[in-house]
Backbone as XML, in Angstrom:
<?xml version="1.0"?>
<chain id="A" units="angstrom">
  <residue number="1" name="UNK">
    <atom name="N" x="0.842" y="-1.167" z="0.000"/>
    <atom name="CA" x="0.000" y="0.000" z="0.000"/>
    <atom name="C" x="0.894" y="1.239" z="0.000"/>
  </residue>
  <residue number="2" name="UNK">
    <atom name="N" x="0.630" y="1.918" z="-0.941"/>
    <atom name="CA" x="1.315" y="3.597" z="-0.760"/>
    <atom name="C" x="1.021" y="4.530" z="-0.303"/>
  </residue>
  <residue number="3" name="UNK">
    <atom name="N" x="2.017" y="5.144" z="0.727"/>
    <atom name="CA" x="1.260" y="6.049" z="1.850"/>
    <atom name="C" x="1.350" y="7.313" z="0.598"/>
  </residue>
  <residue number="4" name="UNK">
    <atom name="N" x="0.824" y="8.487" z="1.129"/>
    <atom name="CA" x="0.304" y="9.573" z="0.521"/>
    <atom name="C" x="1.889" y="9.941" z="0.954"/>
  </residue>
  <residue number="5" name="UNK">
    <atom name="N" x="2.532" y="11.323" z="-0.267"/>
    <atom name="CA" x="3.567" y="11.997" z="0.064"/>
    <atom name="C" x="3.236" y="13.219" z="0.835"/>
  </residue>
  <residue number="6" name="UNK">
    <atom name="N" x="3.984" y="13.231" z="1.602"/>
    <atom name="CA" x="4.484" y="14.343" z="2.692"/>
    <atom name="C" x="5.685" y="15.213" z="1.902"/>
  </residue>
  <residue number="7" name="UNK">
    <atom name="N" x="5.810" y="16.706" z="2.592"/>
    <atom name="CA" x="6.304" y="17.626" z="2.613"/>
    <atom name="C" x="7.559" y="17.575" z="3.288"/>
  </residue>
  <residue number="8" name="UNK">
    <atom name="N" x="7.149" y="17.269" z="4.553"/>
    <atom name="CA" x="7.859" y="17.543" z="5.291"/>
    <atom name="C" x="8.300" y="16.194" z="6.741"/>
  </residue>
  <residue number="9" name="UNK">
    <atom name="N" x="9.671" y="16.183" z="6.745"/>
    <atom name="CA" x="9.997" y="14.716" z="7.325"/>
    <atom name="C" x="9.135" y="14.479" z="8.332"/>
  </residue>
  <residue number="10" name="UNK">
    <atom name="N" x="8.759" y="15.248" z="9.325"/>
    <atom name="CA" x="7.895" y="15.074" z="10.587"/>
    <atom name="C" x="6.823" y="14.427" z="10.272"/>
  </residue>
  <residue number="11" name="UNK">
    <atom name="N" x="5.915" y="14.547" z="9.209"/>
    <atom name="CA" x="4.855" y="13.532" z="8.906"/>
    <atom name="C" x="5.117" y="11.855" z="8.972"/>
  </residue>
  <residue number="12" name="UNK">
    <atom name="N" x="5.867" y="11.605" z="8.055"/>
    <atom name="CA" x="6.821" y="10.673" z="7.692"/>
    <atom name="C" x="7.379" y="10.343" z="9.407"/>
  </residue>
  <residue number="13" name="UNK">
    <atom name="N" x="7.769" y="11.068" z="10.225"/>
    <atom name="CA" x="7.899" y="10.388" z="11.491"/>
    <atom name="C" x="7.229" y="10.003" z="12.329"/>
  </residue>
  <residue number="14" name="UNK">
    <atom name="N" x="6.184" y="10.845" z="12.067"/>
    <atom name="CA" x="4.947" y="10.338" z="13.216"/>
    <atom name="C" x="4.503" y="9.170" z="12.128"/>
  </residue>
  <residue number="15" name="UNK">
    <atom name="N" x="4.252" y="8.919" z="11.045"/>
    <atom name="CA" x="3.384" y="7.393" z="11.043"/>
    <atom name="C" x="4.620" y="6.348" z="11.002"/>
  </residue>
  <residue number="16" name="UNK">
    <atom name="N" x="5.900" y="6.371" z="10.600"/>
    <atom name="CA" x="6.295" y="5.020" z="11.056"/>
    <atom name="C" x="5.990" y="5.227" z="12.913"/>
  </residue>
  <residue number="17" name="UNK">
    <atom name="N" x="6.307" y="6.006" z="13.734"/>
    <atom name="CA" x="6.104" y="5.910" z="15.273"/>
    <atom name="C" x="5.289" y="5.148" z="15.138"/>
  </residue>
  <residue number="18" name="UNK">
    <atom name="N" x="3.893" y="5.214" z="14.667"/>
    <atom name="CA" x="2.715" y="4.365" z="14.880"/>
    <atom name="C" x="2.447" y="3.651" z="15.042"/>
  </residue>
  <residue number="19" name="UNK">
    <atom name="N" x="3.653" y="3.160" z="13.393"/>
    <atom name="CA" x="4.444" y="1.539" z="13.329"/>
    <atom name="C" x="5.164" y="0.732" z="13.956"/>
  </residue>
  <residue number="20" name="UNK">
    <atom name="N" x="5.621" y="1.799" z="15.339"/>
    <atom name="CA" x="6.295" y="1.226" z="16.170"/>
    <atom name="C" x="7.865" y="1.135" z="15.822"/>
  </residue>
  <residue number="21" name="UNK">
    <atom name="N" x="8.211" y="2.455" z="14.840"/>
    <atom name="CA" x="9.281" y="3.177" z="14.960"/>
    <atom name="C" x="9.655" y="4.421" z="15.458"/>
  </residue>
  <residue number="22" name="UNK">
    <atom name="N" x="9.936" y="3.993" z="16.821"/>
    <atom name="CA" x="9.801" y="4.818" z="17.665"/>
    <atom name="C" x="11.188" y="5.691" z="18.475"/>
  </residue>
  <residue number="23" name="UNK">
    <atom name="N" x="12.183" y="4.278" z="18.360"/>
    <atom name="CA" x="13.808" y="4.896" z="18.989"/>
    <atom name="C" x="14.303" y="6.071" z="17.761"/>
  </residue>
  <residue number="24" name="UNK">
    <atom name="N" x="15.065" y="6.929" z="18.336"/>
    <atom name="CA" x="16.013" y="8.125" z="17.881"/>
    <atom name="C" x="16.976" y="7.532" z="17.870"/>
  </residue>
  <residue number="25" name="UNK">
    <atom name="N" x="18.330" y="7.666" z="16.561"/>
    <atom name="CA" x="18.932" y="7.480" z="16.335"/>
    <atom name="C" x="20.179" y="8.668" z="16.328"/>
  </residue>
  <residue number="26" name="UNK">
    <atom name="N" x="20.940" y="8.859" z="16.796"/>
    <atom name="CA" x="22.350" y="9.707" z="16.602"/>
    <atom name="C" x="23.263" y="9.165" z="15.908"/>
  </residue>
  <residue number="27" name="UNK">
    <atom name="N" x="23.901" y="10.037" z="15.230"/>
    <atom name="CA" x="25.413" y="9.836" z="14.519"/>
    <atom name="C" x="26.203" y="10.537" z="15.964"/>
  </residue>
  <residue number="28" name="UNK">
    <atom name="N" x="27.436" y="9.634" z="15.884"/>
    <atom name="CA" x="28.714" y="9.972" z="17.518"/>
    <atom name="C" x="29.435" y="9.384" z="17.411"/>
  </residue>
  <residue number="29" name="UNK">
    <atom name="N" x="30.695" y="9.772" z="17.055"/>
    <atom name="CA" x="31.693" y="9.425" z="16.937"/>
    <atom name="C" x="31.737" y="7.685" z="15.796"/>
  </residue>
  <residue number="30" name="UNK">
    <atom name="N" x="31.081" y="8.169" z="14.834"/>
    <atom name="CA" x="31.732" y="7.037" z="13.661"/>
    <atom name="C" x="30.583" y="6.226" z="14.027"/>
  </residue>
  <residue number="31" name="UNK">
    <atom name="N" x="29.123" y="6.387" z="14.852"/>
    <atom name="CA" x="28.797" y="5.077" z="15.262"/>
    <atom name="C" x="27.383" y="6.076" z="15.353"/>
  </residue>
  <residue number="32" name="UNK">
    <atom name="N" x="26.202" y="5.095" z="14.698"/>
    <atom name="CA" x="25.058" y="5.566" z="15.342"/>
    <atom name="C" x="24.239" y="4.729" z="16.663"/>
  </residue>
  <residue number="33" name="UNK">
    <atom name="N" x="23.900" y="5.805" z="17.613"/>
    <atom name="CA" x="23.682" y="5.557" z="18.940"/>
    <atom name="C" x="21.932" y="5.294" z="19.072"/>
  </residue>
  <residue number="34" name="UNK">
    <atom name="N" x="21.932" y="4.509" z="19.959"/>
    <atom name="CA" x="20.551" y="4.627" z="20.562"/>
    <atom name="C" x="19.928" y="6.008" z="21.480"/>
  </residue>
  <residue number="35" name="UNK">
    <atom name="N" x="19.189" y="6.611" z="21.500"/>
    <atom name="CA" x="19.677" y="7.761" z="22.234"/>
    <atom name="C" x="18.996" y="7.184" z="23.664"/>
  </residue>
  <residue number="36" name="UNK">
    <atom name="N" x="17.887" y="6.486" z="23.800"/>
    <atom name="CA" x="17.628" y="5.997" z="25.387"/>
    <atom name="C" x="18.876" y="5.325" z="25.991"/>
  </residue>
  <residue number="37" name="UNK">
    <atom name="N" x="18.920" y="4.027" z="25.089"/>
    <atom name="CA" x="20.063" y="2.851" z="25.567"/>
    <atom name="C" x="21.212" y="3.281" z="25.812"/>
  </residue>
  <residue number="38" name="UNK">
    <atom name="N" x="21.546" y="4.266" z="24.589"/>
    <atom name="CA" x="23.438" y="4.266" z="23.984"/>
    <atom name="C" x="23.853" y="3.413" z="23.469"/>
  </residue>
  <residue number="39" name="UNK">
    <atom name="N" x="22.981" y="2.302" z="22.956"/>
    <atom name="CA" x="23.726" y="1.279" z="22.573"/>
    <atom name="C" x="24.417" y="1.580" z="20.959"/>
  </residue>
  <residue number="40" name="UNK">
    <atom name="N" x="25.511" y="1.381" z="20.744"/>
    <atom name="CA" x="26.081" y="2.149" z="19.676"/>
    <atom name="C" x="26.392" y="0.936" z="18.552"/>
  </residue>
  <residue number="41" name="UNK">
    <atom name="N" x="25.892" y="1.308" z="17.366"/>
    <atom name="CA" x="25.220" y="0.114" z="15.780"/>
    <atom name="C" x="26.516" y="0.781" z="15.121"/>
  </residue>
  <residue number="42" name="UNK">
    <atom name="N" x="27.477" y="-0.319" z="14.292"/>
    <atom name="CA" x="28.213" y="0.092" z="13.534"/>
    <atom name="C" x="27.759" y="-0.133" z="12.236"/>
  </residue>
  <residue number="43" name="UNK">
    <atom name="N" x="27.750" y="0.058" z="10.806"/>
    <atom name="CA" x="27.195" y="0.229" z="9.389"/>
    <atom name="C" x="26.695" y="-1.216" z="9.283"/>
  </residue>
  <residue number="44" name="UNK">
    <atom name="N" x="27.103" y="-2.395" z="9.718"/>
    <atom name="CA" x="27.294" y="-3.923" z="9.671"/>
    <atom name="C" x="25.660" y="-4.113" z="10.436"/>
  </residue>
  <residue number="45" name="UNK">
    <atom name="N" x="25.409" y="-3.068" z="10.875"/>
    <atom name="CA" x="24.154" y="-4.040" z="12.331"/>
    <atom name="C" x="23.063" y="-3.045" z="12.173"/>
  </residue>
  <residue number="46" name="UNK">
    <atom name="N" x="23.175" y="-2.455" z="10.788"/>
    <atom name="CA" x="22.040" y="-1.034" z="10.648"/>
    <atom name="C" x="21.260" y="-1.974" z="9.161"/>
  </residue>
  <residue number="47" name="UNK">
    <atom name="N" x="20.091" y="-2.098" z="9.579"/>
    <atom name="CA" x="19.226" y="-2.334" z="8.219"/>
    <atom name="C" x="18.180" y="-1.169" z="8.254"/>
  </residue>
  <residue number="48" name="UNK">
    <atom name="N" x="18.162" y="-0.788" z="5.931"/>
    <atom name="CA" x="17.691" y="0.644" z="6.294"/>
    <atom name="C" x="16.466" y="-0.286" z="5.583"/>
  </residue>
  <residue number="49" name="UNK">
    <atom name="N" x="15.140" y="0.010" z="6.383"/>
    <atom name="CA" x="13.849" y="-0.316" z="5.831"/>
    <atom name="C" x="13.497" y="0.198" z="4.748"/>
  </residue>
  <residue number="50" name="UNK">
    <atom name="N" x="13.374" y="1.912" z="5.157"/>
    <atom name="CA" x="13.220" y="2.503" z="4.195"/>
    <atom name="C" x="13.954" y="3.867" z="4.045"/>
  </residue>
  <residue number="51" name="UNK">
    <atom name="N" x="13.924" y="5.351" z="2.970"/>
    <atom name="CA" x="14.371" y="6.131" z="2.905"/>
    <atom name="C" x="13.495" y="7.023" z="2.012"/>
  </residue>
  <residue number="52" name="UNK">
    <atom name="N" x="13.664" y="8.312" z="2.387"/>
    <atom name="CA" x="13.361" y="9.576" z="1.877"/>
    <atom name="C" x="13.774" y="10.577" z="1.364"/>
  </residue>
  <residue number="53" name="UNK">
    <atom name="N" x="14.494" y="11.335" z="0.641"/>
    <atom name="CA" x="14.746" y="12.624" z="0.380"/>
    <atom name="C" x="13.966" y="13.836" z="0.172"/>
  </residue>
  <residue number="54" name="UNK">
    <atom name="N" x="14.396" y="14.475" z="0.959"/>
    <atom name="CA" x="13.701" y="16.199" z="1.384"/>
    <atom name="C" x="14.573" y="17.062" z="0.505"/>
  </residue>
  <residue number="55" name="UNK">
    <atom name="N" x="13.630" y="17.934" z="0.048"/>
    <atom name="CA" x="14.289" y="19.613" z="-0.337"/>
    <atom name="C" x="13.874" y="20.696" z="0.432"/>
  </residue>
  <residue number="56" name="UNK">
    <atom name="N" x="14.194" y="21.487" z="0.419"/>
    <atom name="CA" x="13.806" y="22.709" z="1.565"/>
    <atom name="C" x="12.744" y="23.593" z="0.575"/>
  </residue>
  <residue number="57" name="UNK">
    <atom name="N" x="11.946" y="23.356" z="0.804"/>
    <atom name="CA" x="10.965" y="24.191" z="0.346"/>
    <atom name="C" x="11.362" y="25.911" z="-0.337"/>
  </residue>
  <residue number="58" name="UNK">
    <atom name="N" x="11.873" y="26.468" z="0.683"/>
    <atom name="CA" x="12.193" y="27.873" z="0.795"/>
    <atom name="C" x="13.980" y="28.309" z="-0.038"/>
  </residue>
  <residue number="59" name="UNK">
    <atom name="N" x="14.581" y="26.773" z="0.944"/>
    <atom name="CA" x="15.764" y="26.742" z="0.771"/>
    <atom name="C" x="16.475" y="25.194" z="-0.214"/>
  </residue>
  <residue number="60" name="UNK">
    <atom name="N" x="16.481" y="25.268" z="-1.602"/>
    <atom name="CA" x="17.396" y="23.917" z="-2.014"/>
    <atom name="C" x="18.368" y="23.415" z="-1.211"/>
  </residue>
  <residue number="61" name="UNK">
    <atom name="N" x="19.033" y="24.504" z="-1.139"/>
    <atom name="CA" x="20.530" y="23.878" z="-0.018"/>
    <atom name="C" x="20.303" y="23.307" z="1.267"/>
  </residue>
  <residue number="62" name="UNK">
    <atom name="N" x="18.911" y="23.130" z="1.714"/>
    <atom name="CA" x="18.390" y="23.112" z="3.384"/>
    <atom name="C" x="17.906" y="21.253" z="2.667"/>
  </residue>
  <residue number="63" name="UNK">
    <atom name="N" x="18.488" y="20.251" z="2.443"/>
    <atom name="CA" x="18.350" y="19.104" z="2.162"/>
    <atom name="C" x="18.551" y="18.053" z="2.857"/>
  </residue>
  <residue number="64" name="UNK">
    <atom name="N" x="17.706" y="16.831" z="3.417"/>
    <atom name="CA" x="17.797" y="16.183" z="4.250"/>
    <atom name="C" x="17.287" y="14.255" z="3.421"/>
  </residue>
  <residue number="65" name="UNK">
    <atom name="N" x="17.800" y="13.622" z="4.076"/>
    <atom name="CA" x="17.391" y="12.175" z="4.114"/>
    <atom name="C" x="16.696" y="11.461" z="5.563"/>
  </residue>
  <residue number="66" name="UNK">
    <atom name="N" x="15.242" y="11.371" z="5.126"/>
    <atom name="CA" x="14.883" y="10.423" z="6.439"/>
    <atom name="C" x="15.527" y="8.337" z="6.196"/>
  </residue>
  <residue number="67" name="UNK">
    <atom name="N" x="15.728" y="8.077" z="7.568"/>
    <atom name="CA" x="16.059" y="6.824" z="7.288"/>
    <atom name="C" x="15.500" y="5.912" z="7.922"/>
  </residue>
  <residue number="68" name="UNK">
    <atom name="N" x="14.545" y="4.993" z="7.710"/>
    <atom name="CA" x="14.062" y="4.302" z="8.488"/>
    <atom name="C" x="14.541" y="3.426" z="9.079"/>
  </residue>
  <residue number="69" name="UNK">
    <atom name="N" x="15.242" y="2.965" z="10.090"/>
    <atom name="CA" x="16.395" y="1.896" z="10.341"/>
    <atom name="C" x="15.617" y="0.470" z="11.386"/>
  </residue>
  <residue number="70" name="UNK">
    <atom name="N" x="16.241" y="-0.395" z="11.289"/>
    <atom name="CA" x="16.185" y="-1.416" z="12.028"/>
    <atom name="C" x="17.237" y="-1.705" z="12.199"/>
  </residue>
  <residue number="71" name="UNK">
    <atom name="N" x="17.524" y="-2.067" z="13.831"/>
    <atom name="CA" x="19.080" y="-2.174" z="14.043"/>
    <atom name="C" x="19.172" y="-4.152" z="14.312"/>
  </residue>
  <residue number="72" name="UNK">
    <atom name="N" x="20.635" y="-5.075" z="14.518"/>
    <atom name="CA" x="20.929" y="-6.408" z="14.633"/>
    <atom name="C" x="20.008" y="-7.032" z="15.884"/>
  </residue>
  <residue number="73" name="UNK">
    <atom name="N" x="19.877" y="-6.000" z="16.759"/>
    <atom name="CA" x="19.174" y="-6.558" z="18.059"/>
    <atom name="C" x="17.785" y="-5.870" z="18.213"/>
  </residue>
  <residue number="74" name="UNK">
    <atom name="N" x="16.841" y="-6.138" z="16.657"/>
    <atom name="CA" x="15.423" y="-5.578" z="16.984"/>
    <atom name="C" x="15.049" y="-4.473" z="17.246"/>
  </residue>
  <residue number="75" name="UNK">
    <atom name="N" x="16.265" y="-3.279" z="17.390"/>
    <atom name="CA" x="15.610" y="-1.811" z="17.548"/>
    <atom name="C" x="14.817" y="-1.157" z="16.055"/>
  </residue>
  <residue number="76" name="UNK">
    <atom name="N" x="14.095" y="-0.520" z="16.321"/>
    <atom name="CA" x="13.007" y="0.038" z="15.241"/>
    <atom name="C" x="13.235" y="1.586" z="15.779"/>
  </residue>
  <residue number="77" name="UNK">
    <atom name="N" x="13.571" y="2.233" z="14.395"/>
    <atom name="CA" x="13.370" y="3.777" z="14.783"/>
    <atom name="C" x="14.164" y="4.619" z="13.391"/>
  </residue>
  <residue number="78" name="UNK">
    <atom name="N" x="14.114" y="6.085" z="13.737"/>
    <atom name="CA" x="14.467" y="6.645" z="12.393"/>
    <atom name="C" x="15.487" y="7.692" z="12.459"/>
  </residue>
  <residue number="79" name="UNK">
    <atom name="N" x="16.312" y="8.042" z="11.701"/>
    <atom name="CA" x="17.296" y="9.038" z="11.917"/>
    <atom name="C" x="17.080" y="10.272" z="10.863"/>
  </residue>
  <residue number="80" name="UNK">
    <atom name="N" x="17.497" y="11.485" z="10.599"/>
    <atom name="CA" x="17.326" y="12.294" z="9.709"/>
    <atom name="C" x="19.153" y="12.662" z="9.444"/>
  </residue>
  <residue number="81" name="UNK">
    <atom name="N" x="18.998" y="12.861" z="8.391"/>
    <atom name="CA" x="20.947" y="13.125" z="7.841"/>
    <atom name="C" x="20.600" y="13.954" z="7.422"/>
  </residue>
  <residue number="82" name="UNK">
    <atom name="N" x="21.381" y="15.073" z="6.907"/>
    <atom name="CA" x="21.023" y="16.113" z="6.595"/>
    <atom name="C" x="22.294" y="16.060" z="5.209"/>
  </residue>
  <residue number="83" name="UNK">
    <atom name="N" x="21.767" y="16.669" z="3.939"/>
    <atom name="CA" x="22.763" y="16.237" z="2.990"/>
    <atom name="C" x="22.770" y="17.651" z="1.940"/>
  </residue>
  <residue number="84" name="UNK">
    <atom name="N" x="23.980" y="17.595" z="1.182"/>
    <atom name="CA" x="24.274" y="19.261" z="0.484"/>
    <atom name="C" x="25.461" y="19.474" z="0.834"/>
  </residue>
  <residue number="85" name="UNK">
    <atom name="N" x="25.889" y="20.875" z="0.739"/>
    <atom name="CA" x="26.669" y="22.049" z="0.826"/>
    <atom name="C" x="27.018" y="21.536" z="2.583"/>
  </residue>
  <residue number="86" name="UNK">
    <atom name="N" x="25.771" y="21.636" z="3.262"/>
    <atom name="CA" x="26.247" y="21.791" z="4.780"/>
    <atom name="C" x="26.431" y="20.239" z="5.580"/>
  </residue>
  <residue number="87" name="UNK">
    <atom name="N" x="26.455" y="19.255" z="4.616"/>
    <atom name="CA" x="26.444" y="18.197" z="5.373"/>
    <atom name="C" x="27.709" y="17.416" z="6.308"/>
  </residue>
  <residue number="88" name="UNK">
    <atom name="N" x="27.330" y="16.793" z="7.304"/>
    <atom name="CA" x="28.209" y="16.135" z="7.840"/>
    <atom name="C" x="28.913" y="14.836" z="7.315"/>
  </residue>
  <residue number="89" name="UNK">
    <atom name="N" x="30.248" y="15.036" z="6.445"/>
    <atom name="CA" x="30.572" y="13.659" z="5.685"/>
    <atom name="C" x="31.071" y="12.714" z="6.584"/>
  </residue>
  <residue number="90" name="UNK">
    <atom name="N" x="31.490" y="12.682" z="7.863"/>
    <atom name="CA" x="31.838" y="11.883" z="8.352"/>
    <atom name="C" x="30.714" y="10.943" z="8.295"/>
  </residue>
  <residue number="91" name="UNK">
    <atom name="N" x="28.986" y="11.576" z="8.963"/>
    <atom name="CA" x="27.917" y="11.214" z="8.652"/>
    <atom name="C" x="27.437" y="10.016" z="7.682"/>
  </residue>
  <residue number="92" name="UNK">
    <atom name="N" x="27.651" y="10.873" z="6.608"/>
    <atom name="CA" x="27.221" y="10.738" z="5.618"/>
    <atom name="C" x="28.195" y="9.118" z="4.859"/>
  </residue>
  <residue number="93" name="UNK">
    <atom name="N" x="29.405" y="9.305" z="5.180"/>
    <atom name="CA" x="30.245" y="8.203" z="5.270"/>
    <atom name="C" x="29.537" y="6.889" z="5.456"/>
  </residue>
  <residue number="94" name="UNK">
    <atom name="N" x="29.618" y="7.514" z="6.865"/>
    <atom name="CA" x="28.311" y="5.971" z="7.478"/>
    <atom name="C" x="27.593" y="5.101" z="6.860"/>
  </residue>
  <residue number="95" name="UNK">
    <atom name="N" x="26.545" y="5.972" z="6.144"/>
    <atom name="CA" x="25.586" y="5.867" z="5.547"/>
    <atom name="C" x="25.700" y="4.703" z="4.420"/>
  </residue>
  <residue number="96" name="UNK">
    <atom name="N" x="26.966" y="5.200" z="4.249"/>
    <atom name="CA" x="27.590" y="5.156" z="2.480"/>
    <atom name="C" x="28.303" y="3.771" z="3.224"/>
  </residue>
  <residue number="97" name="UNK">
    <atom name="N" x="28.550" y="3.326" z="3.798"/>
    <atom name="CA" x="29.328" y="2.170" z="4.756"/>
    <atom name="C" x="28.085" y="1.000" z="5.036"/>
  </residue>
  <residue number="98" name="UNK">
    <atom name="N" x="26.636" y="1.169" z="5.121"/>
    <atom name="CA" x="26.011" y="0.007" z="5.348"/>
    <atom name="C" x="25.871" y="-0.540" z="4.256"/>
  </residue>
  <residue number="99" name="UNK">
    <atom name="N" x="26.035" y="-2.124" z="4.269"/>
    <atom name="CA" x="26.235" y="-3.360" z="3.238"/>
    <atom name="C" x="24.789" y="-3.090" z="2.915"/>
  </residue>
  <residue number="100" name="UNK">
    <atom name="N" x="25.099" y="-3.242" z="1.091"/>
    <atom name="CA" x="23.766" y="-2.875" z="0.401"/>
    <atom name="C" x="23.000" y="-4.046" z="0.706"/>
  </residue>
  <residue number="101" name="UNK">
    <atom name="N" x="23.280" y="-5.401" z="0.967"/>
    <atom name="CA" x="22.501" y="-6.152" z="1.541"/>
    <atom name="C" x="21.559" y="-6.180" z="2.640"/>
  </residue>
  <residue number="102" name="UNK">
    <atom name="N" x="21.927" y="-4.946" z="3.534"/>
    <atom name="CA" x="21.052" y="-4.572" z="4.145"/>
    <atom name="C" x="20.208" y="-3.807" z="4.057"/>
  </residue>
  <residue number="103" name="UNK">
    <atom name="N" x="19.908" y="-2.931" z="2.806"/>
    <atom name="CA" x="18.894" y="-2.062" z="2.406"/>
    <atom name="C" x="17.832" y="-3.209" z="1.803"/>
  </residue>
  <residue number="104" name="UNK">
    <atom name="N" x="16.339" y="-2.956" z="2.326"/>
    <atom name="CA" x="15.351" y="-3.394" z="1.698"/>
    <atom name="C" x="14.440" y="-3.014" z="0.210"/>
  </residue>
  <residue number="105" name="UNK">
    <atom name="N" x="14.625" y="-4.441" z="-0.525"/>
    <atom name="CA" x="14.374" y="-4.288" z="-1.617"/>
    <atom name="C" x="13.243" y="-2.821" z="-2.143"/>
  </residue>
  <residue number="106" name="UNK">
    <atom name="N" x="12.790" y="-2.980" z="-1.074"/>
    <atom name="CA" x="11.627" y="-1.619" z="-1.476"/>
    <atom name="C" x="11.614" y="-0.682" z="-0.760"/>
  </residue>
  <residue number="107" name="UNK">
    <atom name="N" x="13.328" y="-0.269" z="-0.202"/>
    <atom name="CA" x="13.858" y="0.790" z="0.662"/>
    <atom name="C" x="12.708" y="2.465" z="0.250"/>
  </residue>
  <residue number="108" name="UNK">
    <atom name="N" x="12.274" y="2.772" z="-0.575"/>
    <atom name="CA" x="11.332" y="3.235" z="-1.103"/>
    <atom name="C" x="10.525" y="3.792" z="-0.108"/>
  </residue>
  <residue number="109" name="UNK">
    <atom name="N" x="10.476" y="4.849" z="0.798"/>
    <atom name="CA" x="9.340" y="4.537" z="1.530"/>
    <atom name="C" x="7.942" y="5.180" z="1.354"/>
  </residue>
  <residue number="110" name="UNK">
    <atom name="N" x="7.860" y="5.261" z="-0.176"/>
    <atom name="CA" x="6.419" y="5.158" z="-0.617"/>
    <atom name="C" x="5.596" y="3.756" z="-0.764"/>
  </residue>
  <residue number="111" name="UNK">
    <atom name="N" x="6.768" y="3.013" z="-1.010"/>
    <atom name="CA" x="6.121" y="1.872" z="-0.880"/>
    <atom name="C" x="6.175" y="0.516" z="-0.121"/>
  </residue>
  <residue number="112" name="UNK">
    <atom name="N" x="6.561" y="1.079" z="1.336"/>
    <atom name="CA" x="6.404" y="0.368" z="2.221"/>
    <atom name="C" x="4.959" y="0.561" z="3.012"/>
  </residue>
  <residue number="113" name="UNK">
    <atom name="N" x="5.020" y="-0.489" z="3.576"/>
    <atom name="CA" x="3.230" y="-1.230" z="4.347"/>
    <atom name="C" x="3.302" y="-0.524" z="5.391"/>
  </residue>
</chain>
């Protein structure tokens, strides 16, 4: 089923929450963190469900990626990267570091359930 497109990432966060993607994710030091736990996922233990790209409405250069993640030990939740001119490449590295085997075939998240 295809959800309706959103504007803006916050939509897109409140209905996976719904879904019961609910943990916050940080980039820290080379490693994204749990932000309750701390438990810290290296590129190897991050599966991305799904993904998004944002433009800034106002601003092109104001560009972001939502990521829907599932981490090795069952965590569910989503991170936002922010990508362009101002982005964080160490970040962004990361990103670029999880085994494409772990992206889902219909990483898409228009057309996830």
């Amino acid at each position: 089923m295809k959800r309706e497109d959103s504007k803006h990432e916050i939509d897109y966060i409140k209905r996976y929450q719904e879904d019961g993607y609910t943990t916050n994710y940080l980039f820290e030091n080379d490693s994204l963190i749990n932000s309750e736990t701390k438990t810290v996922y290296k590129p190897e233990d991050i599966f991305i469900v799904a993904h998004h790209r944002y433009e800034g409405m106002s601003d092109p250069d104001d560009m972001s990626i939502l990521y829907v993640i599932e981490t090795k030990d069952n965590g569910k939740g989503t991170h936002l990267l922010g990508y362009g001119p101002t982005a964080d490449l160490e970040e962004a590295e990361f990103f670029k570091d999880i085994p494409k085997a772990n992206y889902s075939k219909n990483s898409d998240v228009n057309e996830l359930n």
